[in-house]
Wavefront OBJ file of the C-alpha trace (Angstrom):
o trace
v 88.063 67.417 144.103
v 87.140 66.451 140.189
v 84.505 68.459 138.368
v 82.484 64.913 138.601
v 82.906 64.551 142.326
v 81.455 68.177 143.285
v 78.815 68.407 140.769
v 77.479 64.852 142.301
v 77.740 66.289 145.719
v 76.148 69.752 144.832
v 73.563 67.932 143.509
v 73.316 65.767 146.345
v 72.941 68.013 148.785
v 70.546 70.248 147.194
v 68.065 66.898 145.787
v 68.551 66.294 150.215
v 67.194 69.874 150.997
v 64.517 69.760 148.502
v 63.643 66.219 149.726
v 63.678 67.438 153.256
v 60.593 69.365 152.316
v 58.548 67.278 150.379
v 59.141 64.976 153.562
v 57.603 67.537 155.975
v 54.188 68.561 153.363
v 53.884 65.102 152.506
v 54.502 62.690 155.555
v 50.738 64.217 156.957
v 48.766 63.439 154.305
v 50.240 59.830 153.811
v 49.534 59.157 157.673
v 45.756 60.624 157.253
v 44.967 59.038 153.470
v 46.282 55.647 155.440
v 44.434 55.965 158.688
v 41.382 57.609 156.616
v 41.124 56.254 153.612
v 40.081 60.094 152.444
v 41.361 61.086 148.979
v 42.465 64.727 150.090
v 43.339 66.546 147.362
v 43.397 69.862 148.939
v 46.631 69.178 150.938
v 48.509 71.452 148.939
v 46.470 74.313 149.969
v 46.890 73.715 153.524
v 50.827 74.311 152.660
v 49.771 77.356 150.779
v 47.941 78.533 153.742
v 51.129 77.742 155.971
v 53.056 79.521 153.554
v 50.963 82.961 153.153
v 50.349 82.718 157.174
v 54.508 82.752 157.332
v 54.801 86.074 154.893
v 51.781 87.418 157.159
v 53.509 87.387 160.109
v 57.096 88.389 158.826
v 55.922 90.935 156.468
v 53.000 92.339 158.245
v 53.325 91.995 162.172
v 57.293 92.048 162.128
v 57.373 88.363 163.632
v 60.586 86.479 162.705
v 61.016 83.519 160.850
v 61.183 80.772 163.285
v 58.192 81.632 165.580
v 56.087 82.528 162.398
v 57.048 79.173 161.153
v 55.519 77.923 164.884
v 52.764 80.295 164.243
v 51.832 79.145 160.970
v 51.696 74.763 162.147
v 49.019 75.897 164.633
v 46.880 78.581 162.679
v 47.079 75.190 159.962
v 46.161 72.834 162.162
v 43.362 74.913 164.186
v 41.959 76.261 161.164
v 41.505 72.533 159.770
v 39.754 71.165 162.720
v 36.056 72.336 161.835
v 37.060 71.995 157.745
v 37.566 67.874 158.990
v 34.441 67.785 160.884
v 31.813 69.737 158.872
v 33.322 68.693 155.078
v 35.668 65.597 155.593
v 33.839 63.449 157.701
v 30.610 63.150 155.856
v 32.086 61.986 153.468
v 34.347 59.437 155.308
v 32.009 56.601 153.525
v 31.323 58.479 150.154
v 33.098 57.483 146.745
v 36.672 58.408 145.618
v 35.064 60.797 143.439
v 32.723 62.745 145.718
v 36.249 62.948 148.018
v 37.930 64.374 145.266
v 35.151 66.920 143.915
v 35.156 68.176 147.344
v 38.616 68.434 148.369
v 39.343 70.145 144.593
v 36.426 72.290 145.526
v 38.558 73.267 148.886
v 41.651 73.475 146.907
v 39.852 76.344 144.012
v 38.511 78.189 147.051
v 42.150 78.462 148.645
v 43.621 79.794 145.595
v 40.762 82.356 144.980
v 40.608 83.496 148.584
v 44.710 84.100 149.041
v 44.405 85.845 145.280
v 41.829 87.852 146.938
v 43.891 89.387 149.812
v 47.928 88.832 148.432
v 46.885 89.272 145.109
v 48.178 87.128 142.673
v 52.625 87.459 142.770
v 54.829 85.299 144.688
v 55.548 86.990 148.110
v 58.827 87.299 149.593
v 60.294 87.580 152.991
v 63.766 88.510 154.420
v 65.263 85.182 156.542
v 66.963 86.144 159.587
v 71.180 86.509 159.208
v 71.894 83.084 160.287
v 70.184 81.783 157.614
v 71.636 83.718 155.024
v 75.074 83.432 153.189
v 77.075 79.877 152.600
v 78.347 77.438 155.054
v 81.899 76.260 154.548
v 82.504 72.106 154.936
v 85.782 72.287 153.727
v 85.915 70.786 150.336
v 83.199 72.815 149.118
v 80.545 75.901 150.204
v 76.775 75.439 150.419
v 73.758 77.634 151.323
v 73.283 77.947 154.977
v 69.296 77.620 154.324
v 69.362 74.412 152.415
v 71.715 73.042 155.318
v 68.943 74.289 157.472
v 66.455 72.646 155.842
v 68.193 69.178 156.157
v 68.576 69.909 159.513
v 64.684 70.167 160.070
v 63.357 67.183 158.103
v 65.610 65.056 159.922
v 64.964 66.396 163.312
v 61.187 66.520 162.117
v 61.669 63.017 161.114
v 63.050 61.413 164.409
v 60.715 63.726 166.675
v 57.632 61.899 164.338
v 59.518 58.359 164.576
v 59.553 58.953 168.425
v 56.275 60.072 168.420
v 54.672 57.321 166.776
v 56.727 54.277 167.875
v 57.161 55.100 171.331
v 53.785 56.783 172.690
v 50.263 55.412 173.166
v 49.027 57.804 170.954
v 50.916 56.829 168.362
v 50.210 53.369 169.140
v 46.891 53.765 168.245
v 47.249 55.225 165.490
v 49.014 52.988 163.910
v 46.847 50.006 164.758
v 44.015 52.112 163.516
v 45.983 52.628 160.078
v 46.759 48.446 159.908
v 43.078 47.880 160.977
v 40.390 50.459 161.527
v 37.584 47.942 162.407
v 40.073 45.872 165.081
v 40.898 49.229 166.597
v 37.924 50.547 167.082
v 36.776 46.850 168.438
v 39.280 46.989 171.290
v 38.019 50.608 172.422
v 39.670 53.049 170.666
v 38.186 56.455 169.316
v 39.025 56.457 166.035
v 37.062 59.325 165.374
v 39.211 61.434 167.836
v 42.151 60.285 166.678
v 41.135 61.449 162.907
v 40.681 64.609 164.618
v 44.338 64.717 166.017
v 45.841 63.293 163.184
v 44.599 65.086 160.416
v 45.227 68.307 162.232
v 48.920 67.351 162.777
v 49.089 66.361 159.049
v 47.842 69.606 158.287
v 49.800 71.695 160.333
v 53.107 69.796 158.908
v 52.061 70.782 155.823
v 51.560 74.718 157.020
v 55.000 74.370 158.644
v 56.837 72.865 154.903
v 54.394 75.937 153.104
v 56.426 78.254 154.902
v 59.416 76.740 154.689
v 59.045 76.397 150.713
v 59.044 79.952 150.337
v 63.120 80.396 149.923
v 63.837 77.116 148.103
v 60.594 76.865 145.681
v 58.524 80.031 146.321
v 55.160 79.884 147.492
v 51.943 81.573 145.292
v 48.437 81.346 145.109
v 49.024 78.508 142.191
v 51.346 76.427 145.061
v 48.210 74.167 145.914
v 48.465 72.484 142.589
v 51.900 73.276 141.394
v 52.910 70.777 143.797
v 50.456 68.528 144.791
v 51.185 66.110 142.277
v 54.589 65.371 143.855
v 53.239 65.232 147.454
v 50.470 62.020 146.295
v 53.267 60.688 144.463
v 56.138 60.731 147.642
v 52.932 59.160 149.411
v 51.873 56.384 146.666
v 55.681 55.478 146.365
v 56.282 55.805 150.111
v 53.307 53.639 150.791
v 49.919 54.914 152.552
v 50.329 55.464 156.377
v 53.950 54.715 156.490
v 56.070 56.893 158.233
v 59.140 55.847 157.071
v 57.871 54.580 153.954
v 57.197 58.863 152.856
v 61.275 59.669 154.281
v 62.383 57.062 151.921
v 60.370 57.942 148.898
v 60.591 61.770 149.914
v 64.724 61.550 149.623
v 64.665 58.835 146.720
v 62.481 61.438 144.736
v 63.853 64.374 145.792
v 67.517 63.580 145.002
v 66.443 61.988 142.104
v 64.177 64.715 140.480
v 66.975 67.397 141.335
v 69.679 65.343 139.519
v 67.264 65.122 136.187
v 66.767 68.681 136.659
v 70.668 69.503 136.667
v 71.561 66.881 133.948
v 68.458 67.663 131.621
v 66.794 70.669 132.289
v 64.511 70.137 128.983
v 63.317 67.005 130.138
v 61.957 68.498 133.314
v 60.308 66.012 136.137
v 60.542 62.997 133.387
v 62.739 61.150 136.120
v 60.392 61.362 138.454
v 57.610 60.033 136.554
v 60.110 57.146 135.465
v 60.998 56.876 139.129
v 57.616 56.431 140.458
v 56.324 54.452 137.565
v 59.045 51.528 137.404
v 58.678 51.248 141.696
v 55.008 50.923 141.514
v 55.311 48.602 138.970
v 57.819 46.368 141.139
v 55.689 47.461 144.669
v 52.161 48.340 144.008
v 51.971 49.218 147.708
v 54.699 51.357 147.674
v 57.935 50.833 149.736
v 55.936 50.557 152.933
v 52.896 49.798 152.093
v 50.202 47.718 153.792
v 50.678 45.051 151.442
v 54.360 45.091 150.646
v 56.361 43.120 152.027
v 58.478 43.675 154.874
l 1 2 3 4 5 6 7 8 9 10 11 12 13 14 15 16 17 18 19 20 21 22 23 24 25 26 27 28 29 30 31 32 33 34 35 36 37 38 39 40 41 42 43 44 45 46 47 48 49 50 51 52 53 54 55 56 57 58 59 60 61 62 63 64 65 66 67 68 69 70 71 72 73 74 75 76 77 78 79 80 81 82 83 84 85 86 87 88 89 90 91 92 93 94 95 96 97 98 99 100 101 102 103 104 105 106 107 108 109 110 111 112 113 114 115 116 117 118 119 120 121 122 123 124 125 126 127 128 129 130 131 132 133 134 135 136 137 138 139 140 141 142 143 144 145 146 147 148 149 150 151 152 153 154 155 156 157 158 159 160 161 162 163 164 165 166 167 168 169 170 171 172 173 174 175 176 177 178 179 180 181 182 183 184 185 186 187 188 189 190 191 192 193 194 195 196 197 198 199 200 201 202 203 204 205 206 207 208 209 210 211 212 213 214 215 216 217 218 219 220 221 222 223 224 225 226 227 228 229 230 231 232 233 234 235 236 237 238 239 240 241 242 243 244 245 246 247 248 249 250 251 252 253 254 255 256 257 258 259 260 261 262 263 264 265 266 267 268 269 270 271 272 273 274 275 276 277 278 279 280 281 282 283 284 285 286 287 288 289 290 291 292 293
């Protein structure tokens, strides 16, 4: 195989695995900014907290990776059911900016508090022997975690296409993302749904924190580092589109990877170019409400 050929594919595959994860933080917060309409900027720290939940139980209570990975989506999600109802949804009706104040507010309180108790370094933790080493395809070796990580967004991404195409639930939420008023009109609770929605969004994003820690690292800085990327898989995905944030999450990821291989001085400026040129073409993003389908 040329030199071309397997640098294309290296970078392929690892642009896949990084896109796998930006799929599983960001896919919850583009189904909850499209059925809420709630700038939530502190998304990123709910990863964080998924993340530092993940060393917790590894490092601390000897649990191993997988089930602390399980352990860490419903600490996430638990832990952001009374953050929706006493801080989000008052301010369901306020002003982008009061949404964002808050939710930045959230985000500075995150970063102090896991500071606080991890202290300020990038933890690490010791994956389990199947996930270690290099996996052999034939024509060229890659690392068995990134392969592992593929694995997961696309299983993550069929179980959520299943789940929201072919359930009531999912039903409803989706005809509460198109229309909120029509929904609730024909009898639907929006408000529990919110409930349920934004607590799977958040334990997604727990469950990509801890995966993050062996491809990106995970610190106390995490909740920003990142969130940038996460609104911008969403705005280029298209608010409340499922398949809209896979699309966007692997055209990104692939792309920002290759930029990073071909020009490591010029940093994320592909992604940037990425997002600004589709934007320009699709305001609404790939899958947006109003682009066309």
């Amino acid at each position: 195989m040329s030199g071309f050929v397997t640098s294309a594919v290296s970078i392929f595959f690892d642009g896949l695995a990084y896109a796998m994860l930006l799929f599983v933080i960001s896919v919850g917060l583009s189904i909850t900014m499209g059925l809420m309409g709630f700038v939530n900027l502190a998304h990123g720290a709910f990863a964080m907290a998924g993340g530092y939940v993940t060393v917790a139980c590894m490092n601390m209570l000897g649990v191993p990776f997988i089930p602390a990975l399980v352990l860490a989506f419903f600490f996430v999600a638990i832990m952001s059911i009374p953050l929706e109802r006493l801080l989000y949804a008052p301010l369901y009706k306020a002003g982008e900016l009061d949404q964002v104040l808050m939710s930045i507010g959230i985000t500075f309180m995150a970063i102090a508090g896991v500071t606080l108790i991890f202290g300020p370094n990038p933890p690490a933790i010791v994956l389990p022997e199947f996930l270690k080493g290099q996996i052999d395809l034939g024509f060229k070796t890659f690392p068995t975690y990134r392969f592992f990580m593929i694995v997961v967004g696309f299983v993550m991404a069929i179980a959520l296409w299943l789940g929201f195409e072919r359930t009531i639930i999912g039903a409803k939420i989706r005809a509460a993302v198109d229309n909120r008023q029509m929904a609730q009109a024909v009898g639907i609770d929006v408000d529990k749904l919110f409930i349920l929605t934004f607590a799977l969004g958040s334990g997604l994003a727990g469950v990509g924190g801890g995966l993050a820690i062996d491809i990106v690292g995970i610190s106390p800085t995490f909740a920003f580092n990142y969130l940038v990327l996460f609104l911008i898989v969403v705005a280029v995905g298209g608010l409340g589109s499922l398949r809209g944030a896979f699309l966007a999450a692997i055209v990104l990821g692939v792309i920002d990877t290759a930029g990073k291989y071909l020009w490591p001085e010029g940093g994320a400026f592909f992604i940037y170019v990425v997002t600004v040129a589709v934007l320009l073409i699709r305001p609404d993003g790939f899958f947006g409400k109003g682009a066309s389908q």
